[in-house]
C-alpha positions as CSV (number, residue, x, y, z in Angstrom):
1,X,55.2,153.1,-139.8
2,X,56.3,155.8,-137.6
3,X,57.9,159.2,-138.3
4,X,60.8,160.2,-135.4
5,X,61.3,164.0,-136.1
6,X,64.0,165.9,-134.7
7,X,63.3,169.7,-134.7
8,X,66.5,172.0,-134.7
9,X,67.4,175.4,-133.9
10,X,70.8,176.2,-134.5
11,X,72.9,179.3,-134.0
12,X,72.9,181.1,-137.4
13,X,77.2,182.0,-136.9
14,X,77.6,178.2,-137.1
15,X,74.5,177.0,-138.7
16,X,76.4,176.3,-142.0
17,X,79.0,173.9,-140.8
18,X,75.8,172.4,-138.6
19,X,74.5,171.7,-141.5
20,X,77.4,170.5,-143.5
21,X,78.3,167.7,-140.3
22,X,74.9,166.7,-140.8
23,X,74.4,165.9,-143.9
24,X,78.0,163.9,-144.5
25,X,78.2,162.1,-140.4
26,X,75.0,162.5,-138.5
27,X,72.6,161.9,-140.4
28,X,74.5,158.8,-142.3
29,X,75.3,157.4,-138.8
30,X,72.0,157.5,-137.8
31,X,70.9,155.6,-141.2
32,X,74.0,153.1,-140.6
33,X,72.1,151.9,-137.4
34,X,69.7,150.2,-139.7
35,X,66.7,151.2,-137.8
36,X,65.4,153.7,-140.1
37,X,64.2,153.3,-144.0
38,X,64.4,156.8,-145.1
39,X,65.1,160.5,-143.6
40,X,64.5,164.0,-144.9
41,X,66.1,167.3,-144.1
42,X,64.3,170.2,-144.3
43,X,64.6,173.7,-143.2
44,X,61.6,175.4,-141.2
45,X,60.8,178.9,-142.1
46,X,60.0,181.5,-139.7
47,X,62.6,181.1,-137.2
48,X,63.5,182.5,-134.0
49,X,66.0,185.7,-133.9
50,X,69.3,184.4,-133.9
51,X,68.5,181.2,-134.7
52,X,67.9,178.9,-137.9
53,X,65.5,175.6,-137.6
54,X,65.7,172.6,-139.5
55,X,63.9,169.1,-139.0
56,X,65.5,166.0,-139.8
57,X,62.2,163.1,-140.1
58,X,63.1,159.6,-140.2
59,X,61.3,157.1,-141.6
60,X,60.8,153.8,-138.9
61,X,59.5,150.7,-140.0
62,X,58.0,149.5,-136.7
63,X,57.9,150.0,-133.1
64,X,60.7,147.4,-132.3
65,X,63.0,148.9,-134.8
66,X,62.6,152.6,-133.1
67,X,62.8,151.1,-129.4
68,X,66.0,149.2,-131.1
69,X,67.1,152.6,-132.1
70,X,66.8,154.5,-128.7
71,X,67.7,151.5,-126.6
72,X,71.2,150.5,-128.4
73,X,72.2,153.9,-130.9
74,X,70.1,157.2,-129.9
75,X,72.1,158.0,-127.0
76,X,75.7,158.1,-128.1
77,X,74.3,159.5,-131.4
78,X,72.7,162.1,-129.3
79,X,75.8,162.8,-127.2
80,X,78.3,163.2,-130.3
81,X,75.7,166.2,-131.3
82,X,75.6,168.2,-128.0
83,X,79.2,167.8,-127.9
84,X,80.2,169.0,-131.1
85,X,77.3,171.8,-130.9
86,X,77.4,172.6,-127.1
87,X,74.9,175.5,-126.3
88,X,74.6,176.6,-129.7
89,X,71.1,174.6,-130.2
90,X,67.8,173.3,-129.0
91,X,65.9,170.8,-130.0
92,X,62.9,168.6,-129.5
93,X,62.1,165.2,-130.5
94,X,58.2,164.2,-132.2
95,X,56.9,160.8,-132.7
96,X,53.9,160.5,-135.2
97,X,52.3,157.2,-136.4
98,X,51.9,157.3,-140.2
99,X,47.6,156.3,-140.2
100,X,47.4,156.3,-143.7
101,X,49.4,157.9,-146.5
102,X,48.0,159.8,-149.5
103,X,50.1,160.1,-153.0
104,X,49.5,162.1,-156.1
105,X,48.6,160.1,-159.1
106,X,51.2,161.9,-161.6
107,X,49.2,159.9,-164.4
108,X,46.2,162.1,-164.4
């Protein structure tokens, strides 16, 4: 399995509607490729002045399914973003391969 985290840090004048475009077409087109299982967003304290960071992790089955993903959807998915956001954000991109997961036994 393998995590593809986004890292954002958006402009906090428009950080609200980045947020709200996110969550109802982003983040749904990027889950409508078929390439991911799952995806979380979360906002990351401490932030830069005039900025407010958020990472979006999405869950990849395999290899082939992420190389699917940035071979036929990541850049046009990528390109919509800058366009809509232009200058107002950075980002940086983080692959991690899952080695083992860990879980709570809520029975205990």
């Amino acid at each position: 399995m393998i995590i593809y985290n986004v890292t954002i840090s958006i402009d906090e004048h428009v950080h609200l509607d980045w947020l709200e475009w996110m969550k109802a077409k982003h983040i749904p087109d990027v889950m409508a490729t078929g390439c991911f299982i799952e995806s979380r967003l979360a906002r990351v304290h401490g932030e830069e002045d005039g900025g407010v960071t958020f990472a979006v992790t999405y869950v990849c089955p395999s290899e082939s399914k992420l190389n699917e993903y940035q071979e036929n959807h990541a850049t046009a998915l990528q390109n919509e973003h800058s366009a809509k956001f232009n200058g107002r954000f950075a980002a940086f991109r983080t692959l991690l391969t899952v080695l083992e997961e860990f879980r709570h036994d809520s029975k205990s």
